[in-house]
C-alpha positions as protocol buffer text, in pm:
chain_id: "A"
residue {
  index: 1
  type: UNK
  ca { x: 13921 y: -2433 z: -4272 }
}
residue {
  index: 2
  type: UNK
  ca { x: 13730 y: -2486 z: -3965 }
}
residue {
  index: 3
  type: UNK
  ca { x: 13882 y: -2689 z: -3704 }
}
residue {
  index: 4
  type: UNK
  ca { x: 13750 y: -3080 z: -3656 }
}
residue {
  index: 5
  type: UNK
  ca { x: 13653 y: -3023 z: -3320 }
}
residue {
  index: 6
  type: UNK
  ca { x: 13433 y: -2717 z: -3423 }
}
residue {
  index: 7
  type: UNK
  ca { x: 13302 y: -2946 z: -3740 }
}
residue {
  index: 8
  type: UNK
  ca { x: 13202 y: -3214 z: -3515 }
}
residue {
  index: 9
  type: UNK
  ca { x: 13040 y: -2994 z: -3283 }
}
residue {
  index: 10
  type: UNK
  ca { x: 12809 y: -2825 z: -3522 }
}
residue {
  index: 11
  type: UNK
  ca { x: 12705 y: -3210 z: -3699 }
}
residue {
  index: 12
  type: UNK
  ca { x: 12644 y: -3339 z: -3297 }
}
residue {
  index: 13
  type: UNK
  ca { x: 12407 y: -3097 z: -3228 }
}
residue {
  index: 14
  type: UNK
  ca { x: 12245 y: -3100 z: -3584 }
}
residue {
  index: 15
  type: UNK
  ca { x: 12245 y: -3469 z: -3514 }
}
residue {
  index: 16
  type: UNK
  ca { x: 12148 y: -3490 z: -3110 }
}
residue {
  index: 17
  type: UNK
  ca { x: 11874 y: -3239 z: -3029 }
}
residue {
  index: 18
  type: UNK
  ca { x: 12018 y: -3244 z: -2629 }
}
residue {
  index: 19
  type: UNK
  ca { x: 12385 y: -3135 z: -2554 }
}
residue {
  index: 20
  type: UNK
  ca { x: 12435 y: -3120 z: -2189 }
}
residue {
  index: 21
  type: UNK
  ca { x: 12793 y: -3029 z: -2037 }
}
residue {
  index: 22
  type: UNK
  ca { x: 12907 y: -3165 z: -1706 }
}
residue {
  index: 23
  type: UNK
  ca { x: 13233 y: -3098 z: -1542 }
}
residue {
  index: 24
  type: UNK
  ca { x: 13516 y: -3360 z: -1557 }
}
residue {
  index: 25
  type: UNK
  ca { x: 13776 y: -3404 z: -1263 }
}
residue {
  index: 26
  type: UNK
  ca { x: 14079 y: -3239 z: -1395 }
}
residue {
  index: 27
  type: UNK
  ca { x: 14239 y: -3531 z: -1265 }
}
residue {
  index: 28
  type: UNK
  ca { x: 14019 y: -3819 z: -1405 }
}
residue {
  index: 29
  type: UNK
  ca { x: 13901 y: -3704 z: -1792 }
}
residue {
  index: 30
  type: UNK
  ca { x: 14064 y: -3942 z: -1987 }
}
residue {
  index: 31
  type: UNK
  ca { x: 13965 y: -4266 z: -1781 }
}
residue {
  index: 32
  type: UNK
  ca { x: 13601 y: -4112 z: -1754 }
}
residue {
  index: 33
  type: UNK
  ca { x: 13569 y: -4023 z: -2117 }
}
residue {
  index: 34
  type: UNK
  ca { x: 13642 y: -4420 z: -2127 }
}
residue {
  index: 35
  type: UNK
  ca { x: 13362 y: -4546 z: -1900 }
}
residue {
  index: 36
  type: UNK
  ca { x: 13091 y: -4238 z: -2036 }
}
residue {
  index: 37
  type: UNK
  ca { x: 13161 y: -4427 z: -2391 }
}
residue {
  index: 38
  type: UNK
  ca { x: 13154 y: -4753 z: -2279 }
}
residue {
  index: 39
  type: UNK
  ca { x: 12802 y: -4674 z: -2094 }
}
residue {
  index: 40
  type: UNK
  ca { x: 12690 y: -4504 z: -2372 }
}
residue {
  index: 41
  type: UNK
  ca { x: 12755 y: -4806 z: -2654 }
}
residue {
  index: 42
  type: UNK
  ca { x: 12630 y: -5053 z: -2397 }
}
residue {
  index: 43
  type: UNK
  ca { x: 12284 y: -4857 z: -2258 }
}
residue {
  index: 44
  type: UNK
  ca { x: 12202 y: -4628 z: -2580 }
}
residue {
  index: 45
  type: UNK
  ca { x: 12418 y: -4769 z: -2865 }
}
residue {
  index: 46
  type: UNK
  ca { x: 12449 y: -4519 z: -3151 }
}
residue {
  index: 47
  type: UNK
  ca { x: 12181 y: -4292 z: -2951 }
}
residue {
  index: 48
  type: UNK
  ca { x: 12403 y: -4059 z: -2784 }
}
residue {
  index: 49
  type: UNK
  ca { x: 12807 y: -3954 z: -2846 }
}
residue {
  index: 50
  type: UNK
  ca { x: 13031 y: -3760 z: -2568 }
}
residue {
  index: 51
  type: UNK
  ca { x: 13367 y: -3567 z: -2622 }
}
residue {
  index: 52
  type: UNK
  ca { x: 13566 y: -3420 z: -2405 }
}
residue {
  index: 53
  type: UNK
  ca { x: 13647 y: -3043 z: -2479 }
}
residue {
  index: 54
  type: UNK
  ca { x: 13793 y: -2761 z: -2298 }
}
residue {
  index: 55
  type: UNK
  ca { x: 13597 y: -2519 z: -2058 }
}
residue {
  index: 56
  type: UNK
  ca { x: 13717 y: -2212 z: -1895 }
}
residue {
  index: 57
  type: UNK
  ca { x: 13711 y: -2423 z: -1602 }
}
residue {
  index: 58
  type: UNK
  ca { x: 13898 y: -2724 z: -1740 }
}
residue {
  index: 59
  type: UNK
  ca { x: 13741 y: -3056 z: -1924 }
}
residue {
  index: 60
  type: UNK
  ca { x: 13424 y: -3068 z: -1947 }
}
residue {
  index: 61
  type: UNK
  ca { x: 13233 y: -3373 z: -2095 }
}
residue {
  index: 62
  type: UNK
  ca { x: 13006 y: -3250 z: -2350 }
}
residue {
  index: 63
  type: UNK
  ca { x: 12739 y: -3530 z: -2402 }
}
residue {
  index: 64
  type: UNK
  ca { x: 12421 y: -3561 z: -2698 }
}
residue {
  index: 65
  type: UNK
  ca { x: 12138 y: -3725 z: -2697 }
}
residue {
  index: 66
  type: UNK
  ca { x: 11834 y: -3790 z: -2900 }
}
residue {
  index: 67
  type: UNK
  ca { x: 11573 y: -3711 z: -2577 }
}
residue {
  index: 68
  type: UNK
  ca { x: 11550 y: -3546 z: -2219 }
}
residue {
  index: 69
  type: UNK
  ca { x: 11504 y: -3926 z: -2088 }
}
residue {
  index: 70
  type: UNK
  ca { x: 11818 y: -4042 z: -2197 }
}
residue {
  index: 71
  type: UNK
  ca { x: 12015 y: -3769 z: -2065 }
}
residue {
  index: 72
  type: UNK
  ca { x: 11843 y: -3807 z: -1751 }
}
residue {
  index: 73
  type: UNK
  ca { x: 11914 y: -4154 z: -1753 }
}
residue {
  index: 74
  type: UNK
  ca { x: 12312 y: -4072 z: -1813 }
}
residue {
  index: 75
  type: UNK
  ca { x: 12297 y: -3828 z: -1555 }
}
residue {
  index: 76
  type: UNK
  ca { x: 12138 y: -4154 z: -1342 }
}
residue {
  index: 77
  type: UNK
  ca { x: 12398 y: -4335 z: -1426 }
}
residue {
  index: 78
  type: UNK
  ca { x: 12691 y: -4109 z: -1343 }
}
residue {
  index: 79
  type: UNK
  ca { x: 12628 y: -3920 z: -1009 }
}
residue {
  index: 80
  type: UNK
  ca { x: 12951 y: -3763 z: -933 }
}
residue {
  index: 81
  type: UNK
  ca { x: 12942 y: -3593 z: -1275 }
}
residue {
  index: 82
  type: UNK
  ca { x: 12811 y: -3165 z: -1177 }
}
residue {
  index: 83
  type: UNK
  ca { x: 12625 y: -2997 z: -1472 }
}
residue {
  index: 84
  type: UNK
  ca { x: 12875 y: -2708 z: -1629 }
}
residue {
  index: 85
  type: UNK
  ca { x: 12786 y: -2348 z: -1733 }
}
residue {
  index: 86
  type: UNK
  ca { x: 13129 y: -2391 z: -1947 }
}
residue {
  index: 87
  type: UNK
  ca { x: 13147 y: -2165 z: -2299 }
}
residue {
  index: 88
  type: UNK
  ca { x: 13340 y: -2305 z: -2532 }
}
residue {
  index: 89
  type: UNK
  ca { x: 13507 y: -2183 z: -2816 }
}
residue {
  index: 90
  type: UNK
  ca { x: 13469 y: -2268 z: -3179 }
}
């Protein structure tokens, strides 16, 4: 059995024709998973999903959308967040 983060993965991108990765503050993910979410439900509703997941360089927000504008706008939106070459697993 596959596991649920690998699962989710695959149905995201199915889902969300733009993933884009950006590197999380090893010492901040949790509170800015919270605040990436809350943006999200508030500016794009069911439009877009994030999860944190683990890079080779630590957590790394890995963020969906349905278009290039939206992402753009997220990336707007959250400034101090740097893209990430991160491979992950799964």
């Amino acid at each position: 059995m596959r596991p649920p983060e690998s699962v989710r993965r695959d149905r995201d991108d199915l889902t969300y024709p733009v993933r884009v990765r950006f590197r999380v503050p090893s010492h901040d993910p949790g509170p800015m998973l919270e605040r990436v979410q809350s943006w999200l439900r508030a500016e794009l509703g069911a439009r877009a999903v994030a999860h944190l997941v683990t890079g080779g360089d630590g957590p790394v927000l890995e963020a969906h959308f349905l278009d290039l504008g939206e992402a753009a706008q997220f990336q707007d939106a959250f400034p101090a967040l740097e893209l990430s070459a991160a491979q992950l697993g799964g």
